[in-house]
C-alpha positions, 0 to 999 in steps of 0.5 A, spaced: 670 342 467 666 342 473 661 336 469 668 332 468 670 332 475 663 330 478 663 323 473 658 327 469 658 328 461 664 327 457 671 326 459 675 332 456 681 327 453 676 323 450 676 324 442 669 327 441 671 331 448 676 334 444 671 335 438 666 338 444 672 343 445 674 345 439 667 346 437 666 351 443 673 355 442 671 356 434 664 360 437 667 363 443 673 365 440 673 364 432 665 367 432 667 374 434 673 374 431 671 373 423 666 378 424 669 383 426 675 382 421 670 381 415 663 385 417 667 392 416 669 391 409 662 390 407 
């Protein structure tokens, strides 16, 4: 957020922004999430 503000990297509504963030959401959220869910049946 803050490197958008200051007119550095990329524009967060820009398609590969929206790509950057999705990407970070999976690592951050869906990373840990999976394995919790799958590393206990094994």
């Amino acid at each position: 957020m803050l490197y958008a503000q200051t007119g550095q990297g990329v524009d967060i509504l820009s398609p590969i922004g929206i790509l950057i963030m999705l990407i970070g959401l999976v690592l951050t959220v869906g990373f840990p999430v999976a394995m919790i869910k799958y590393g206990k049946k094994s």
